[in-house]
N, C-alpha and C positions, 0 to 999 in steps of 0.2 A: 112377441112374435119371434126376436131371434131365439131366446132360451128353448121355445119349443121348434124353432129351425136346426139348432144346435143337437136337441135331443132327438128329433127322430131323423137327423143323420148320424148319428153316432151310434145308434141303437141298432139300424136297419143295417149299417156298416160295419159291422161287429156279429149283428148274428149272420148276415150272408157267408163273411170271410170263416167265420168259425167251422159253419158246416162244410164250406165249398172248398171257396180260394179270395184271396185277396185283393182280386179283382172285383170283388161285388163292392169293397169302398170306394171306388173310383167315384162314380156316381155320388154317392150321399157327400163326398168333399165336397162337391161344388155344392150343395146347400149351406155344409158348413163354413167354407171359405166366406159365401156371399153373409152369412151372420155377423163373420167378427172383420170384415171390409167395412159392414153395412155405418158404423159410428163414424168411420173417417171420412169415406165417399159414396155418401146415401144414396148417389146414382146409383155409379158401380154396384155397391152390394144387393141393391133393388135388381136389378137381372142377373145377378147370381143366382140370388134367392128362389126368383120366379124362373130363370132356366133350371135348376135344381129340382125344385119343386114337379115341376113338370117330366124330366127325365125319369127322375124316382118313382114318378108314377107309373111311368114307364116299363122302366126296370122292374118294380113289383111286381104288375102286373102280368109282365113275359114272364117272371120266376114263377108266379102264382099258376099260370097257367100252364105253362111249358115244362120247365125244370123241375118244378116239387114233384110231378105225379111221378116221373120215370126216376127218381133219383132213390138213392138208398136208403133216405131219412123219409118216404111218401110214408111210411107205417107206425113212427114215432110221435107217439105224443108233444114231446117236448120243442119237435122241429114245427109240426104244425100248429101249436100255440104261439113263438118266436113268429112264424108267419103272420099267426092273424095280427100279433101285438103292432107286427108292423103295416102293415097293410092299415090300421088302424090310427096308428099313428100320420103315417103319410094322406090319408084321406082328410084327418083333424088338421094338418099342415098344408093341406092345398086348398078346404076351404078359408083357415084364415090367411092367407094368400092374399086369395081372392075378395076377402072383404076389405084387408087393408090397401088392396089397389083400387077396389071403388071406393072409399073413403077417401084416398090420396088424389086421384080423378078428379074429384066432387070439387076439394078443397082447392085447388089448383085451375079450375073450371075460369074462374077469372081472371087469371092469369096466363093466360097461354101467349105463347112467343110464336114469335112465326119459326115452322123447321123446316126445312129445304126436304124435298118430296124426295123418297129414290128409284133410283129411277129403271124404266121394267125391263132394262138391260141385266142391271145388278139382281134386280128381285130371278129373273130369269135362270142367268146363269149358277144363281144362290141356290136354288130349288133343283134345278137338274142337279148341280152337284151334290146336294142334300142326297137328292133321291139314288142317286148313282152309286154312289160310298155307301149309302146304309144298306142299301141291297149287295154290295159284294161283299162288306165286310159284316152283316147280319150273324154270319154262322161263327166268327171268330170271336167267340166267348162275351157274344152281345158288343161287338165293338161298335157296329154299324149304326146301334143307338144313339148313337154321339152327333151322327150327321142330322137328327130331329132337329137341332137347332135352327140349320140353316135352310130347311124344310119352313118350319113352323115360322122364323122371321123374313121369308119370303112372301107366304102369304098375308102378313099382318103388316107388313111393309104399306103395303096400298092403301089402307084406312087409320093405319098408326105408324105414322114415321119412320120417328122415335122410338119408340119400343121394337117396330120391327128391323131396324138400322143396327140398334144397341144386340139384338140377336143375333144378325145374321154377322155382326165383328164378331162374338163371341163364339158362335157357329163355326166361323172361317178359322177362327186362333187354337180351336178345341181339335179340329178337323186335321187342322194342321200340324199339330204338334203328338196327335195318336194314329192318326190313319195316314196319312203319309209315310212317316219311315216305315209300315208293315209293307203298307205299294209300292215303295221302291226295294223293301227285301225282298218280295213275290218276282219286280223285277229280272233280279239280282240271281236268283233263283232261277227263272224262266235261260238266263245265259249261259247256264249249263247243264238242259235240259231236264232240268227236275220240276217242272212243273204242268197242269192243264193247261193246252192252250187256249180255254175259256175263262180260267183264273187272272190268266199272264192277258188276254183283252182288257178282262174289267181290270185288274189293278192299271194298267199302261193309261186307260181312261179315267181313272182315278187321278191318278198322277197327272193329267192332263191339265182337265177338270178344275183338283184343286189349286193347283200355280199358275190358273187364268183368271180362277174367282179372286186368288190372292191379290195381285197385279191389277183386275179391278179395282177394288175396294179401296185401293192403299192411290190407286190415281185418282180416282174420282175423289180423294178426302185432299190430296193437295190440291185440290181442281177446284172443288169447295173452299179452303183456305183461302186462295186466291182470289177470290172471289167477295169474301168478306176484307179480305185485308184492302183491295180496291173500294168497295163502297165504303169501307171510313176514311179512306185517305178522301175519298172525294164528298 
């Protein structure tokens, strides 16, 4: 499972940057990342992997759809075999994916621990700002993709913790470390009047947005702490 996580990020990340820009490996890292995470902290690299997995599907699919036909490579052979190989490959790596988190499930069925619910404040404010960020920043070289995260573990928050908890940190760390400094240089920008002032609303709510989901997340986990460190003292 990782060698083939390995290889169709590496693959898909290499022929994207080749034709394009070097922004099409953004994406395929975090598959790869979560591979060679996955031996030291089989958490951790377990939603690397399945945020990856899923992005990339993503990301293909908008390329597949959107940027191949209009681009200068839509008449080339060679561009549109790189395509299928990858399209191919990420299809082969989502569903085993998918079977190795129902086998893991299954295996773990007897074991489950109790995980403290979250709550539909955070799932709320995770998904508005998913939804908010990926629509302003959608046109910025697919930046907006990145906000799926905390889209997708908003929703899955309410029937899966865990899994939806473990997304939407990663959502919120993703979110925040690529679409923020662009909304605050959109800001930055708007100061000296060079920019829309429909661009300079959505980054300002961006900006908002993301440093209240932040400030959630990061309260409600020592609020949580607390909470366990009293019931073992008592």
């Amino acid at each position: 499972m990782r060698w083939l996580a390995v290889a169709t990020g590496c693959f898909t990340g290499a022929a994207g940057s080749v034709g394009f820009t070097w922004g099409f490996a953004i994406v395929p890292s975090i598959l790869i990342v979560g591979a060679i995470v996955q031996p030291r902290s089989p958490r951790a690299g377990r939603v690397l992997m399945c945020a990856g997995a899923l992005s990339l599907s993503i990301w293909v699919l908008c390329f597949w759809l959107f940027i191949l036909p209009g681009s200068r490579f839509a008449n080339r052979p060679s561009a549109i075999a790189l395509t299928l190989v990858s399209v191919l490959l990420v299809a082969l790596c989502d569903v085993a994916t998918v079977i190795e988190e129902v086998k893991l499930r299954r295996a773990q069925g007897a074991e489950k621990t109790l995980i403290a619910s979250v709550s539909k404040q955070i799932r709320w404010i995770a998904g508005v700002t998913g939804f908010l960020t990926g629509a302003t920043f959608i046109f910025d070289y697919g930046l907006g993709l990145l906000s799926v995260f905390l889209v997708v573990g908003a929703l899955l928050a309410g029937r899966f913790p865990r899994s939806g908890r473990d997304l939407i940190w990663f959502g919120a760390v993703v979110v925040s470390l690529s679409e923020l400094p662009v909304a605050a240089s959109m800001l930055l920008i708007a100061t000296h009047g060079g920019s829309d002032p429909r661009v300079t609303a959505g980054a300002a709510a961006s900006v908002l947005l993301i440093v209240w989901c932040d400030a959630t997340l990061v309260t409600a986990s020592f609020r949580t702490r607390r909470a366990r460190l009293a019931r073992t003292t008592n």
